[in-house]
C-alpha positions, 0 to 999 in steps of 0.5 A, spaced: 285 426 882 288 430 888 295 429 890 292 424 895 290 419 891 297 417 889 301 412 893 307 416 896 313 413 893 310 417 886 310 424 889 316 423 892 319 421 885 315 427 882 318 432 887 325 430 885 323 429 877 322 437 879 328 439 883 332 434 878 330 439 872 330 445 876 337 443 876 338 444 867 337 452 867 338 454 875 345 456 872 342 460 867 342 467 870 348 467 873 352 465 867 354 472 866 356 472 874 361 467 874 364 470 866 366 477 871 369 473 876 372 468 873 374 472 868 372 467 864 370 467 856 363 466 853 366 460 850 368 457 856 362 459 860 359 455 855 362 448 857 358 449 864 352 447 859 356 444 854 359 439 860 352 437 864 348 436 857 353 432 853 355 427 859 347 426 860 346 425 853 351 419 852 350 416 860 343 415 858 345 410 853 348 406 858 343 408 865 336 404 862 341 397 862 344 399 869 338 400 872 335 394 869 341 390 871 341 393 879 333 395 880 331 402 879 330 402 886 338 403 887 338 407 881 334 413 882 337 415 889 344 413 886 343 419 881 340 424 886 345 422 892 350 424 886 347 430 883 347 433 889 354 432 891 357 436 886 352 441 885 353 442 892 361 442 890 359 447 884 358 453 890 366 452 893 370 452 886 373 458 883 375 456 876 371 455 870 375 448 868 374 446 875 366 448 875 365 445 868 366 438 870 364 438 877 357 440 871 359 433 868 359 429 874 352 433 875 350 431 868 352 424 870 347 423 875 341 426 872 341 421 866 341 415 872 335 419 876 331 421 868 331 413 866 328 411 871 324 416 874 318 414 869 319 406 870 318 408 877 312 413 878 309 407 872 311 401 877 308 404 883 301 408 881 298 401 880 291 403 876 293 411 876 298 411 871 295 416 866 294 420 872 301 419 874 305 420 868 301 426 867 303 429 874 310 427 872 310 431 866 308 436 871 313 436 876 318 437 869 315 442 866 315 446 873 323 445 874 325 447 867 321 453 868 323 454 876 330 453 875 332 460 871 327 464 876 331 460 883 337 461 879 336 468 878 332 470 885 339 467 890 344 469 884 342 476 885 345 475 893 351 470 890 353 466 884 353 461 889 347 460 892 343 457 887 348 451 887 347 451 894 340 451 894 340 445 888 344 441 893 340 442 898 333 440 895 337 434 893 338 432 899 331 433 902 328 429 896 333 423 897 330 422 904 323 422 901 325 417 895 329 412 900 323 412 905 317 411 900 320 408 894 320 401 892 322 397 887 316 396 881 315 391 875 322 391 872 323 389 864 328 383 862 335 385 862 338 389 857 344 392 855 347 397 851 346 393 845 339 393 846 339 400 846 343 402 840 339 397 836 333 402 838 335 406 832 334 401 826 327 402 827 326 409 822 321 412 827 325 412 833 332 414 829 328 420 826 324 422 832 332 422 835 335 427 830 329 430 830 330 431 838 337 432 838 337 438 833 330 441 836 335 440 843 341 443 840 337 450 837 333 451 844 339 450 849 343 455 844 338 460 845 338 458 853 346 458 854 348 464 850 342 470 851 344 471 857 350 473 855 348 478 851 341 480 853 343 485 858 339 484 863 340 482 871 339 476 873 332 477 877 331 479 870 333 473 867 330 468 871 323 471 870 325 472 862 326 464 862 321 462 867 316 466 862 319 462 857 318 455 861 310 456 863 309 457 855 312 451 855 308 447 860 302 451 856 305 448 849 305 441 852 301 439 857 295 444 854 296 446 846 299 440 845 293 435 845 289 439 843 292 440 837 295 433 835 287 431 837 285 435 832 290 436 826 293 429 827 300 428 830 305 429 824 302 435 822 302 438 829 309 438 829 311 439 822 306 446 825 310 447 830 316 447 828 315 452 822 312 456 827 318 456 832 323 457 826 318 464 824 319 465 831 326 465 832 328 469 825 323 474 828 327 474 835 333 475 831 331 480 826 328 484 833 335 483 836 339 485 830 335 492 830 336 492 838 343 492 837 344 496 832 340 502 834 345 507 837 344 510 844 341 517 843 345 517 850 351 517 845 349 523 840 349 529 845 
């Protein structure tokens, strides 16, 4: 299935599916920027991911019954109309407090677009739904991936600048989405009862600590490396663009596959002892980096 056979209004909700989650890592690179210009600490420079992820995560539980309550069709354009407001305001601060909440409001409107991104492709694709969610996954994985080399690439120039440009795609894909999207089938009403009540089920309550704990590890790594690694930003921008096309490769490839073969749970049980091996592997490789001694400093 080509890009031509989808309606309009799923590509243009495909394409701000990709520039929404460019948005969670185009900081990255440029954390080590704004920590020497502003001055500010590793523990404040955190609260710039801290900030966006925790307002998100907690919006979430009230976005899905407002979308429900208003019509995704309203919904969506609100929350990119407002993640590229204050990404745009994130280029003109000069203080790390001010850039921390202008990255909450940012997180705001990310979780009112996320929740009602899907029910829109679904809506409108008609009879190409897989195709349509598999495009969806896509245009995620791309902006997870794309985010850290964008941020990289124009903060080599400006720590600045990758704000800006966030901004401006938003700007661009809201045009698309308010000329193509319509509202799709929507579900009966539901409110925030509704949503809390999801977690009796043991299943959905496990796969949520189980999720909140594997985001909680991935975005340690993902906030605080560039802090420490020592390298420049374009370097940091392709190391976790790297890391963001394995991951497109892990889900969309590996991942079928895998579960196909092995069965679900086993695959990732599987997957996440292979991710633990790694990441005491990076540590230990780390810890001997760290502690080597510059040859440099011996003559």
């Amino acid at each position: 299935m080509g890009l031509r056979d989808f309606h309009p209004a799923v590509l243009a909700t495909a394409l701000a599916t990709f520039v929404s989650f460019l948005g969670i890592g185009v900081v990255d690179p440029i954390l080590p920027s704004i920590a020497r210009e502003m001055g500010a600490s590793h523990f404040m420079v955190m609260f710039l991911f801290t900030s966006y992820l925790l307002v998100m995560g907690l919006a979430n539980l009230v976005a899905g019954a407002l979308a429900t309550r208003f019509g995704s069709k309203n919904t969506m354009p609100l929350g990119i109309a407002t993640v590229a407001v204050f990404a745009g305001a994130c280029a003109f601060v000069s203080t790390i407090e001010s850039l921390s909440i202008l990255r909450g409001v940012w997180g705001l409107g990310n979780a009112l677009f996320t929740t009602t991104a899907l029910a829109i492709i679904v809506g409108v694709a008609g009879g190409c739904s897989e195709g349509a969610i598999t495009l969806y996954e896509a245009a995620l994985g791309f902006g997870i991936a794309c985010g850290p080399l964008l941020g990289g690439l124009l903060g080599a120039q400006s720590w600045r600048l990758p704000f800006a440009g966030t901004s401006i795609l938003m700007i661009i894909t809201f045009g698309f989405v308010i000329a193509t999207v319509s509202e799709p089938d929507t579900e009966r009403q539901q409110g925030i009862r509704d949503v809390v009540g999801t977690f009796r089920h043991t299943g959905v309550f496990t796969n949520a600590v189980i999720g909140m704990l594997y985001t909680f590890g991935f975005f340690t790594l993902l906030a605080y490396t560039p802090l420490i690694i020592g390298l420049g930003t374009v370097q940091i921008g392709l190391v976790f663009f790297a890391w963001g096309l394995f991951e497109i490769v892990g889900s969309a490839i590996l991942s079928p596959r895998l579960n196909q073969r092995f069965g679900m749970p086993e695959a990732t049980s599987g997957a996440l002892v292979v991710g633990v091996g790694l990441v005491v592997l990076l540590g230990r490789l780390s810890e001997f980096r760290f502690s080597t001694p510059d040859p440099a400093t011996n003559h």
